[in-house]
C-alpha atoms as a printed R data frame, in Angstrom:
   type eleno elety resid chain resno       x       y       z
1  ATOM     1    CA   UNK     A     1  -8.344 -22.748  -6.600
2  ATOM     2    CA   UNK     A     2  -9.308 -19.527  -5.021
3  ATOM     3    CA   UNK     A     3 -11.447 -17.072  -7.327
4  ATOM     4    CA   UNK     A     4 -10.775 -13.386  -7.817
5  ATOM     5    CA   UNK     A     5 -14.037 -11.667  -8.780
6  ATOM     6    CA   UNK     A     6 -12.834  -8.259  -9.058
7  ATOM     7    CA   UNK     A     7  -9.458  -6.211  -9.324
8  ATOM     8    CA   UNK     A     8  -8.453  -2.569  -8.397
9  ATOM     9    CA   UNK     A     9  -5.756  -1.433 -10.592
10 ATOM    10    CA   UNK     A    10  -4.000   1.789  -9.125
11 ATOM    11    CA   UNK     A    11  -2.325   3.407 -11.901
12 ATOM    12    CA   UNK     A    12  -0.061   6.449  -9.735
13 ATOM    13    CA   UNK     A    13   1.686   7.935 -13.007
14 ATOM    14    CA   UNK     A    14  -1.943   8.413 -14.821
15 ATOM    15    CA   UNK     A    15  -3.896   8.946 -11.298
16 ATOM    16    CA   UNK     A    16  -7.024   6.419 -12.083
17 ATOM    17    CA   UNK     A    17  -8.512   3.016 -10.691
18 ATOM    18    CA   UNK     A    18  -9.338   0.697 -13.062
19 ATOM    19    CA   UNK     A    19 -11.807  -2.034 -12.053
20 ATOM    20    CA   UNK     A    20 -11.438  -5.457 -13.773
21 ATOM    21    CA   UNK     A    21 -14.574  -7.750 -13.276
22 ATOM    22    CA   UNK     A    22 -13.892 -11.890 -14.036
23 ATOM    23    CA   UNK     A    23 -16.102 -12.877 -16.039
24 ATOM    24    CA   UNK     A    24 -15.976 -16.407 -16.884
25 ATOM    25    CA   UNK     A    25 -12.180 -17.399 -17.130
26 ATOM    26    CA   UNK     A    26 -11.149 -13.696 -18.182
27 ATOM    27    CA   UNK     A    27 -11.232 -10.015 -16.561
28 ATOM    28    CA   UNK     A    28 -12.726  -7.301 -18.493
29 ATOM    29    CA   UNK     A    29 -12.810  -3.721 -17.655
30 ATOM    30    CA   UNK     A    30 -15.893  -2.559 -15.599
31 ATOM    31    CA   UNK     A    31 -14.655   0.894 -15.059
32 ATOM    32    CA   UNK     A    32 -11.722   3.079 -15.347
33 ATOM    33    CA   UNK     A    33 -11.895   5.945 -12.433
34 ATOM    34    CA   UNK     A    34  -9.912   9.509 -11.969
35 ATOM    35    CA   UNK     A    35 -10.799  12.835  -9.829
36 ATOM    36    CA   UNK     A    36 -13.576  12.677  -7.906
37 ATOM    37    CA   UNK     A    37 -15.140   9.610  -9.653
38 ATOM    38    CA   UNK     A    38 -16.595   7.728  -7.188
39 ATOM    39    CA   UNK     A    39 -15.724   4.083  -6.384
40 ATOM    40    CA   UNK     A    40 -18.183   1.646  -5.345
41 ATOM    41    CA   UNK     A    41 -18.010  -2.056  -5.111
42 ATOM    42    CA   UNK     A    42 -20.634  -4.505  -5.849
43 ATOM    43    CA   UNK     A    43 -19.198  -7.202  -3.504
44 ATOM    44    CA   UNK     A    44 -19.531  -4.529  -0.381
45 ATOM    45    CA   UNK     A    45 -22.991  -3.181  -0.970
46 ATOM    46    CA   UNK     A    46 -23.174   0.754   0.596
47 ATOM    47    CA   UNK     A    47 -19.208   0.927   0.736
48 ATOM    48    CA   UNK     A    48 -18.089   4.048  -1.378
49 ATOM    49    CA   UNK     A    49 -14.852   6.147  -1.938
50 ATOM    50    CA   UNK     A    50 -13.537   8.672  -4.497
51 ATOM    51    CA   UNK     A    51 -10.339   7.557  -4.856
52 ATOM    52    CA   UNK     A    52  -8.582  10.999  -5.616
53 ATOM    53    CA   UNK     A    53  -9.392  11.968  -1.664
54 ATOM    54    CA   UNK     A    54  -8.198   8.339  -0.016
55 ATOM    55    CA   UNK     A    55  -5.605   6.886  -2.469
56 ATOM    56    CA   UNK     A    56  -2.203   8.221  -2.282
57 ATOM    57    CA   UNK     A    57  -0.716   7.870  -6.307
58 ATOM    58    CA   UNK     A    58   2.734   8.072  -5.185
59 ATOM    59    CA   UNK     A    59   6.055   6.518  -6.716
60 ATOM    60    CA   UNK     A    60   5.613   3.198  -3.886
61 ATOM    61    CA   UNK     A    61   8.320   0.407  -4.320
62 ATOM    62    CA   UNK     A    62   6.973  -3.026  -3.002
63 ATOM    63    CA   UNK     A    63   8.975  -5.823  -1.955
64 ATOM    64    CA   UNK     A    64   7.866  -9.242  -2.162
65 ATOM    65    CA   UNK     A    65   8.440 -10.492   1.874
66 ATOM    66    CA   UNK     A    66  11.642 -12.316   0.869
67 ATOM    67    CA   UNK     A    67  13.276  -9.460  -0.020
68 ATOM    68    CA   UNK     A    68  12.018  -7.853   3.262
69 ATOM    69    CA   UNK     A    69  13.788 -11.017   4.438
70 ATOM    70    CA   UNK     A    70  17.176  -9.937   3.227
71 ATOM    71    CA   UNK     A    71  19.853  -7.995   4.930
């Protein structure tokens, strides 16, 4: 079974991240991030963003790929 340790949560109506550490068998909330908060990763030591400037909150619909699949 493959193991998440961490989870970006883009919320595009409220503009934040929200990082969700595992921690045992359950997730908590390490940080919730808006404006020019900056985002840094424990698993990628030195990487850094502020999400405001690189993440695009827009109104995206995903498709799973079977529905890409579809006519």
């Amino acid at each position: 079974m493959a193991v998440v340790p961490e989870v970006w949560l883009i919320d595009s109506q409220a503009k934040t991240v929200e990082v969700l550490k595992l921690q045992g068998k359950n997730y908590f909330v390490d940080a919730t991030l808006a404006g020019d908060q900056v985002l840094a990763s424990s698993l990628f030591p030195g990487w850094q963003i502020v999400p405001h400037r690189r993440v695009r909150f827009s109104r995206a619909v995903l498709k799973t790929p079977y529905e890409k699949m579809q006519p």
